[in-house]
C-alpha positions as CSV (number, residue, x, y, z in Angstrom):
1,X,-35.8,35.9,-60.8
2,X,-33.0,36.6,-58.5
3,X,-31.1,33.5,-57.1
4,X,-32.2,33.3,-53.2
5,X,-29.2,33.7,-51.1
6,X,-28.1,30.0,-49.4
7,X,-27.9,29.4,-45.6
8,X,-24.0,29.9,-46.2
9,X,-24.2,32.8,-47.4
10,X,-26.9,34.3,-44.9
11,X,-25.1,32.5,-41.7
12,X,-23.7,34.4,-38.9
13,X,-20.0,34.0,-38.5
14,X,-18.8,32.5,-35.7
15,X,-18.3,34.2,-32.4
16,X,-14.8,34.7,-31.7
17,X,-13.3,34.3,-28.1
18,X,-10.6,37.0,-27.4
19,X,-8.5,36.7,-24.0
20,X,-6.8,40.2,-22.4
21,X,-3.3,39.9,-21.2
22,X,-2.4,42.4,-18.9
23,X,-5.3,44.5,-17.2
24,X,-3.1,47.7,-17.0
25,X,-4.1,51.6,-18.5
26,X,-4.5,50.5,-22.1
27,X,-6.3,47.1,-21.5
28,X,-9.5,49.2,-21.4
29,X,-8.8,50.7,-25.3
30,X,-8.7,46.9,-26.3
31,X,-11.7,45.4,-24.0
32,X,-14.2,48.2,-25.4
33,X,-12.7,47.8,-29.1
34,X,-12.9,44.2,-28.7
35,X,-16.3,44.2,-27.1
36,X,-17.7,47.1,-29.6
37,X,-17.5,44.4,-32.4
38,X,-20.5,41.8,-33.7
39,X,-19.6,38.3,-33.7
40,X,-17.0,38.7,-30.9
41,X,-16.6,38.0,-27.2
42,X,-13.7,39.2,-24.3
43,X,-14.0,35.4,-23.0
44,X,-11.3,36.3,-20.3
45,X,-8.5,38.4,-19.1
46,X,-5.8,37.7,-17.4
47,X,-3.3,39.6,-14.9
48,X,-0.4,38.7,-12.8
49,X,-2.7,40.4,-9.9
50,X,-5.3,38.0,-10.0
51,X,-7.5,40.3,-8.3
52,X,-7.1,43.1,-10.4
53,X,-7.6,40.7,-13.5
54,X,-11.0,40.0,-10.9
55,X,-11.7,43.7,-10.8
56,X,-11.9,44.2,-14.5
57,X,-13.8,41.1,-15.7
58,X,-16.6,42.5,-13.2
59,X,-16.5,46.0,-14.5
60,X,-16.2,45.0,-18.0
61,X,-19.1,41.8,-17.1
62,X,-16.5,39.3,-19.1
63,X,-16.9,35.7,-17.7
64,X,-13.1,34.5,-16.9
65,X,-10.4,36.3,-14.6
66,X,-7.2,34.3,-14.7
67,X,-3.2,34.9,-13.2
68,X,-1.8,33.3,-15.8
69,X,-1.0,33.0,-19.4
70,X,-1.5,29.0,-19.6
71,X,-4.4,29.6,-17.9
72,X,-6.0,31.8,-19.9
73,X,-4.9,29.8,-23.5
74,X,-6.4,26.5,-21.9
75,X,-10.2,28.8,-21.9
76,X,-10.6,28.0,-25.4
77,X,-9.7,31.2,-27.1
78,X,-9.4,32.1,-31.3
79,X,-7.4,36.0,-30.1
80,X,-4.7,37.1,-27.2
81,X,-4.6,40.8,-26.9
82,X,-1.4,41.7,-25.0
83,X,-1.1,44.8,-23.0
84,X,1.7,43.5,-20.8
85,X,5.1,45.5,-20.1
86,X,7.3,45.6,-23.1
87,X,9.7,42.9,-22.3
88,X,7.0,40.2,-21.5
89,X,5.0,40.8,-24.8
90,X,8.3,37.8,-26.3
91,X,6.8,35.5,-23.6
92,X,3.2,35.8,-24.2
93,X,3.2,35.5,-27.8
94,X,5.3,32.8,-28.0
95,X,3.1,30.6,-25.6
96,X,0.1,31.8,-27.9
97,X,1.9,30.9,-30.9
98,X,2.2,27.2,-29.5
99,X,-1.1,27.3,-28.6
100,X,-2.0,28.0,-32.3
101,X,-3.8,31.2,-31.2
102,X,-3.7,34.5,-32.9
103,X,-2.2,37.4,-31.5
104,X,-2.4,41.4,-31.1
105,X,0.5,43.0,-29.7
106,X,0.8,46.5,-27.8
107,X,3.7,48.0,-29.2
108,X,6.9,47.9,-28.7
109,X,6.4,44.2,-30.3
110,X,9.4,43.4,-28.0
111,X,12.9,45.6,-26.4
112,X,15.0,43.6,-28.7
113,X,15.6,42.9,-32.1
114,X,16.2,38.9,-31.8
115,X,13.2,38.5,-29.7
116,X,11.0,40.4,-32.4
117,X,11.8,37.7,-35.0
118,X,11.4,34.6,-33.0
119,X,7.9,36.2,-32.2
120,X,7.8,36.7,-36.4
121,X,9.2,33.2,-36.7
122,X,6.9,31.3,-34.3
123,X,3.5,33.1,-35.5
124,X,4.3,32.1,-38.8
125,X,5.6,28.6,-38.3
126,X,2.3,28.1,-36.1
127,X,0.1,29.7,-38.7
128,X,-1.2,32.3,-36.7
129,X,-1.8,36.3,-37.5
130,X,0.5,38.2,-35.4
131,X,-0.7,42.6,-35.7
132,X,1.3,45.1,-33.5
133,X,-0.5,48.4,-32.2
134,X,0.6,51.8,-34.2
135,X,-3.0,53.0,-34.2
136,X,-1.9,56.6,-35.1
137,X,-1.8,54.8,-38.8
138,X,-5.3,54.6,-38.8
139,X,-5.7,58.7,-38.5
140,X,-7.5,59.5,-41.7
141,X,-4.7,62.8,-42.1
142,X,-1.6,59.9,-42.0
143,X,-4.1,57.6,-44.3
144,X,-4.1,61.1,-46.7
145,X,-0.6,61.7,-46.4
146,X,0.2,58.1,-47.5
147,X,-2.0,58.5,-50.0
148,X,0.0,61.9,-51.5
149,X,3.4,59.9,-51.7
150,X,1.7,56.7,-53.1
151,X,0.2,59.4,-55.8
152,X,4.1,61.3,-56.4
153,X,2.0,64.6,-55.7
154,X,5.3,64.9,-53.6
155,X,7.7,63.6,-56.1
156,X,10.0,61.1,-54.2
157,X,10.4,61.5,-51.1
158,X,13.6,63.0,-49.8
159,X,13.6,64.5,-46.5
160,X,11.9,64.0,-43.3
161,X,11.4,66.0,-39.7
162,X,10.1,64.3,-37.2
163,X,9.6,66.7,-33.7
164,X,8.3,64.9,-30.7
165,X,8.0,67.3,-27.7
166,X,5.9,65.8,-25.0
167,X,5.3,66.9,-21.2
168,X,5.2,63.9,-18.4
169,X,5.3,64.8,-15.1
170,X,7.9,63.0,-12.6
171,X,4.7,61.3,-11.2
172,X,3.9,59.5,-14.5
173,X,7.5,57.5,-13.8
174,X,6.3,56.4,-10.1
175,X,3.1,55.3,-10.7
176,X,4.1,51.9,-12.4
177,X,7.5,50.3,-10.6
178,X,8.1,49.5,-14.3
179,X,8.6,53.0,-16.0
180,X,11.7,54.3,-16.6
181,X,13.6,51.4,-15.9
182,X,15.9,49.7,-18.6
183,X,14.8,45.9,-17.1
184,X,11.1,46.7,-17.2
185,X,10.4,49.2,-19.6
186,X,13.6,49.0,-22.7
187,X,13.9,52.0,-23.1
188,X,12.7,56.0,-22.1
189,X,11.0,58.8,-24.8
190,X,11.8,56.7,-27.9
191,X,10.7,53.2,-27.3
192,X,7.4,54.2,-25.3
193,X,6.3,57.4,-27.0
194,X,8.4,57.9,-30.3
195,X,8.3,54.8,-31.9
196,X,4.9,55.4,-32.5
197,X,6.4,58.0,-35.1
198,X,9.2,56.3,-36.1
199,X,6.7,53.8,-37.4
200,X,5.2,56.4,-39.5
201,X,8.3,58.4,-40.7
202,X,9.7,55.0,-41.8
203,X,6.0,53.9,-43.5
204,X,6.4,57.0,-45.7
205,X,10.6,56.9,-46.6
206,X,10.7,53.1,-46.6
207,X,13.6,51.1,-45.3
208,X,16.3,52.8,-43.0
209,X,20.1,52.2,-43.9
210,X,21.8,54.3,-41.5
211,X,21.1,55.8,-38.2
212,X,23.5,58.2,-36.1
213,X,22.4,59.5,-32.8
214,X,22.6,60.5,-28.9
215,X,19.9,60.5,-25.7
216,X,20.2,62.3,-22.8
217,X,18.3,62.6,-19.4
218,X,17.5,66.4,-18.6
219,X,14.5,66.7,-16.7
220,X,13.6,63.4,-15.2
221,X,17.2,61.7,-14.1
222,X,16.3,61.3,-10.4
223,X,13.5,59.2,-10.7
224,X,14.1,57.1,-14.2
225,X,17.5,55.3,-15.3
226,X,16.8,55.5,-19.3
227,X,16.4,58.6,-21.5
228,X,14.3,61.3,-21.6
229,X,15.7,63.2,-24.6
230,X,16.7,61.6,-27.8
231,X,18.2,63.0,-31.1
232,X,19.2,61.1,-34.6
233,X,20.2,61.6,-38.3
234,X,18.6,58.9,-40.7
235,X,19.4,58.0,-43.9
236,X,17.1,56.1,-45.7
237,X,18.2,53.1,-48.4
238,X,17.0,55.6,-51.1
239,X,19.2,58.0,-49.9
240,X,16.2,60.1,-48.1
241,X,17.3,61.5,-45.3
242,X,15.5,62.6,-42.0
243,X,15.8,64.4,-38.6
244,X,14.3,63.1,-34.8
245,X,14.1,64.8,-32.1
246,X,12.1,63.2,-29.2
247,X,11.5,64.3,-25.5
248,X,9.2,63.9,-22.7
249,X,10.9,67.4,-21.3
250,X,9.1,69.8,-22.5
251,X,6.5,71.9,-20.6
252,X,4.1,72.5,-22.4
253,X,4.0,70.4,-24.3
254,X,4.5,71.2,-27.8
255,X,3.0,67.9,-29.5
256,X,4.1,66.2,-32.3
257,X,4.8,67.4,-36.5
258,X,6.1,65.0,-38.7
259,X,7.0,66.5,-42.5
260,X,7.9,65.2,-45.5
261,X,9.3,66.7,-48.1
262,X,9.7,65.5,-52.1
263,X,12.0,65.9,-55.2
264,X,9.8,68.1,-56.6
265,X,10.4,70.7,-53.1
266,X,7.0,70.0,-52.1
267,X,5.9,69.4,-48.5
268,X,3.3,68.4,-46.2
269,X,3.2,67.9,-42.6
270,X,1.4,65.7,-40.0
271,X,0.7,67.0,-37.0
272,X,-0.8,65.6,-33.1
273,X,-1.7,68.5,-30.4
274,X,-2.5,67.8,-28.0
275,X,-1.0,64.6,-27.5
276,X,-3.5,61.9,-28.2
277,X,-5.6,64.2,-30.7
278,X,-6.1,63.1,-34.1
279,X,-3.6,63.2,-36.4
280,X,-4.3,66.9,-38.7
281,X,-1.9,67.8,-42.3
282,X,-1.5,71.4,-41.3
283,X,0.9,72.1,-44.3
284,X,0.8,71.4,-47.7
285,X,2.9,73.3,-50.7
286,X,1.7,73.3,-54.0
287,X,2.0,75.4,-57.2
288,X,4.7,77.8,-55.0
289,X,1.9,78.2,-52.8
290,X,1.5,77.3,-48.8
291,X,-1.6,75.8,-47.4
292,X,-1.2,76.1,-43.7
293,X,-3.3,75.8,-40.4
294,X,-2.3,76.2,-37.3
295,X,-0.7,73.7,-35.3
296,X,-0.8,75.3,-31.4
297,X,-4.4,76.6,-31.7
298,X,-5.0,79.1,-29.0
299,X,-6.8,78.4,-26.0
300,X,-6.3,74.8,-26.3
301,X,-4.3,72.8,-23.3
302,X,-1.3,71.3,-24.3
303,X,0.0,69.0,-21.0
304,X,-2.8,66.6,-21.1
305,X,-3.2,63.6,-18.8
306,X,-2.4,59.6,-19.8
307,X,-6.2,58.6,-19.1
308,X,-7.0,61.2,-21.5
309,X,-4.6,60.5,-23.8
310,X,-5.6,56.8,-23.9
311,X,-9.1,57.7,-23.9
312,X,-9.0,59.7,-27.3
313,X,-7.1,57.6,-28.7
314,X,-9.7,54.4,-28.4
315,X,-11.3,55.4,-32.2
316,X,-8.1,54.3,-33.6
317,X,-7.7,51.5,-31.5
318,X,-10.5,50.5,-32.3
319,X,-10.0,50.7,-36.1
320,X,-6.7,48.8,-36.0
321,X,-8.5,45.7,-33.9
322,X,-11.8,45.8,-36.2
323,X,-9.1,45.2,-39.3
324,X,-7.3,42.7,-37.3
325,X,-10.5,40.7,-36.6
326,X,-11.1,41.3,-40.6
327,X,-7.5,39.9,-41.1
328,X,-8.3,36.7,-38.9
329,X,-12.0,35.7,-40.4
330,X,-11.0,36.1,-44.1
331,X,-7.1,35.4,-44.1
332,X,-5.6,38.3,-44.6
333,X,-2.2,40.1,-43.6
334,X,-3.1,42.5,-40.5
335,X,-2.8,46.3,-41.3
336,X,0.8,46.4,-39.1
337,X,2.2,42.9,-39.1
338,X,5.2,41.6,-36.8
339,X,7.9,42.0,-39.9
340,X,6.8,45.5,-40.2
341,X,6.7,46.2,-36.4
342,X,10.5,45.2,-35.9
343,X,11.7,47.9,-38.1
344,X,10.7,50.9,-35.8
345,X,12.3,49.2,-33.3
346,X,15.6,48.6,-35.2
347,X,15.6,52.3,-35.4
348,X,15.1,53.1,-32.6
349,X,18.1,50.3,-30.8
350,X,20.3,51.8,-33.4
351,X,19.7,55.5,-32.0
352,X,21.1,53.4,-28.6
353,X,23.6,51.7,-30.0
354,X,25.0,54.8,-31.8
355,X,24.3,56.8,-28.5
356,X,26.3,54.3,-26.3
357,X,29.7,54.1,-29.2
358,X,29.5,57.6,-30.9
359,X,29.2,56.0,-34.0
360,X,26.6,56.0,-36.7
361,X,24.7,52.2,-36.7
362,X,25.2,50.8,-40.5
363,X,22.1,48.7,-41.2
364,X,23.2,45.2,-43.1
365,X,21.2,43.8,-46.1
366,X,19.5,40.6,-46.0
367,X,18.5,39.5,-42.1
368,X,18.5,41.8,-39.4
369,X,21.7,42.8,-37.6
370,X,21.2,42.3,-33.5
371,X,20.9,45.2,-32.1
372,X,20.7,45.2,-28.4
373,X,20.8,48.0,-25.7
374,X,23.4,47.5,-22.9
375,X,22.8,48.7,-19.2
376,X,25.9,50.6,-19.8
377,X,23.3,53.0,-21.6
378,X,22.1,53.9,-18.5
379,X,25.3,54.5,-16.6
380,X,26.4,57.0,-19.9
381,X,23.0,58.8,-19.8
382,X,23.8,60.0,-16.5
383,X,26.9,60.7,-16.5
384,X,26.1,63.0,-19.4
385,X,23.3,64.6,-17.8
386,X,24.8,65.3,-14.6
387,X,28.2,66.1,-16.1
C-alpha cells in the first residue's frame, strides 16, 4: 500500500511578499507576472511620485503605496522588483541587500562596471538571490539556438552578426525627462535597447577579450545628448569574432537578426520583427543546404509603439520572474544572475570607451577592469554628428 503523503509534503508554500520599485512603463510586465503566480503577493509598490505609486496600487488592488525605498523594505517583504531608471537600480539593491531581501533587477543591472559588482558583492555577502531582466533568453527560438551550440551541430562557434535596427520617434526621448541623457539614462541605443543582445551574442560565444568601436548621433541629436548609432568589432577569448551594429535610426524599422556561425561553416540565425515579437531561427545550414524563412514578412508593421512592445513582451517576463521565484523557494542560482548581467554591460562601456580614445578596449583576466563612460562622450558624439 502506497505510503500516504505527510502534512510537509502536502503543505502550501508560503506566500511570498514582493514590493515594486518604480511604477514606470515596465512596472506593469512585473506586477501581472508577479501577481499571475500561486503562493505570491505584490504587498506594495513604491514610487518617488507617491501618488502615482497611489494610482497603481488601486489599479493593480495591491494593499501598500509608498515614496520610498526604506519604506517599502520596512512592509515586511521576501522580493524587491526594481524598475527604476538605470543609475538608481546601485541604490535600491544595495538597501535591499542590507535588508536581507532578494532582488530582481531591470536591466541595465547598473551604468557602470564598479557599481555592478558592489551590487554582486552585497547580494552575496547578505545571502540574497540577486536576477537581472534579459527576458528575450526565455524565447523558446534562443532556448533552441543554445541548445544547437551546446549540441556542436554548429561546430564551435566562430563568428557572430549581431544587426539591431530599431525606429523611435523624437517623442519617445521627451516623454521621460530621463531619456537620452548621460546622467539619467547611461547611455543611448546600446545600453537601453542593445544590451538586450549583447547579452545573448555573448551567452552563445562566451567571454569577450577585445572590443573596438564608435557611436554616433544621426537622427536624434537635438533632443538626446548620448548615441543613437553604435558600431563595434568583438573578439571573443576563443578567438570568435563578431560584428554590432545598433541604431534607433532607422525607419522602418528593420528589427533585430543575430547569427552565428561554426567551424564546421554552419549557420543559424535569431531573429525579432517586429520589435518586441518573439524571438524566430529563420536560418539554418545543414548538409550544404539552407533552411530559411522570412524575416520582413509582408504586410506586417514594422515601427511599433513602446506599450506594445512592453505588452508582448510580458510572456517572457513572466517566464524569467516564475524561475526567479523558483530560484528563491528552493535555493537555486536565478536563470540570469548579477555576475552574468555585468558582462553585457562591460561590452557595451568598452564600445564607449573605445568610441571616446579610438582605440580598441583590451579586457584584463582575473577581476574586471573599470570601465566608465565620461561626459566627454557626449560632447564627441556631437561634434561628430554635426561635423
Amino acid at each position: 500500500m502506497p505510503t500516504p503523503p505527510s502534512s510537509a509534503d502536502t503543505a502550501a508554500p508560503r506566500t511570498l511578499r514582493v514590493g515594486i520599485v518604480g511604477c514606470g512603463n515596465i512596472s506593469a510586465n512585473h506586477l501581472e507576472a508577479f501577481q499571475a503566480l500561486d503562493s505570491v503577493t505584490v504587498a506594495a509598490v513604491c514610487d518617488v511620485d507617491g501618488a502615482r505609486a497611489a494610482q497603481v496600487a488601486a489599479e493593480y488592488s495591491v494593499e501598500h503605496a509608498v515614496d520610498s525605498v526604506q519604506g517599502l523594505l520596512e512592509l515586511g517583504l521576501d522580493i524587491v522588483s526594481v524598475c527604476t531608471p538605470h543609475p538608481t537600480h546601485q541604490q535600491v539593491v544595495l538597501q535591499a541587500a542590507a535588508a536581507g531581501v532578494h532582488v530582481l533587477c531591470e536591466k541595465p543591472i547598473a551604468v557602470d562596471v564598479p557599481a555592478a559588482e558592489q551590487m554582486v558583492q552585497a547580494c552575496a555577502e547578505a545571502g540574497v538571490k540577486l536576477g537581472v531582466l534579459f527576458q528575450r533568453r526565455f524565447w523558446p527560438a534562443a532556448a533552441e539556438l543554445r541548445a544547437q551550440i551546446d549540441s556542436g551541430a554548429l561546430g564551435t562557434p566562430v563568428l557572430g552578426q549581431v544587426s539591431v535596427m530599431l525606429h523611435r520617434e523624437h517623442e519617445y526621448y521627451s516623454a521621460a525627462d530621463w531619456r537620452g541623457t548621460w546622467a539619467a539614462d547611461g547611455g543611448g541605443v546600446l545600453m537601453t535597447q542593445a544590451i538586450h543582445y549583447l547579452d545573448l551574442l555573448q551567452w552563445y560565444l562566451g567571454d569577450v577579450a577585445r572590443v573596438q568601436g564608435e557611436v554616433n548621433t544621426y537622427k536624434h541629436g537635438e533632443h538626446i545628448e548620448v548615441e543613437d548609432s553604435a558600431t563595434a568589432l568583438l573578439t571573443f577569448a576563443s578567438g570568435a569574432m563578431a560584428t554590432v551594429m545598433a541604431s534607433t535610426s532607422a525607419d522602418p524599422a528593420l528589427g533585430v537578426q543575430i547569427r552565428i556561425t561554426g567551424s564546421n561553416g554552419a549557420s543559424a540565425e535569431l531573429s525579432e520583427f517586429p520589435e518586441g515579437s518573439d524571438g524566430r531561427l529563420t536560418l539554418r545550414t545543414a548538409d550544404h543546404r539552407i533552411d530559411a524563412s522570412a524575416v520582413h514578412p509582408a504586410g506586417v508593421p514594422a515601427n511599433v509603439a513602446l506599450d506594445q512592445i512592453n505588452g508582448a513582451l510580458k510572456e517572457h517576463h513572466r517566464a524569467q520572474i516564475a524561475q526567479f521565484v523558483a530560484a528563491v523557494r528552493e535555493d537555486l542560482e536565478p536563470a540570469v544572475t548579477g555576475e552574468e548581467a555585468v558582462k553585457s554591460l562591460r561590452i557595451l562601456l568598452a564600445v564607449y570607451e573605445s568610441a571616446r580614445t579610438g582605440r580598441p578596449v583590451d579586457f584584463a583576466a582575473g577581476p574586471s577592469r573599470s570601465t566608465v563612460v565620461p561626459h566627454s562622450v557626449a560632447d564627441r558624439l556631437y561634434t561628430t554628428a554635426r561635423a
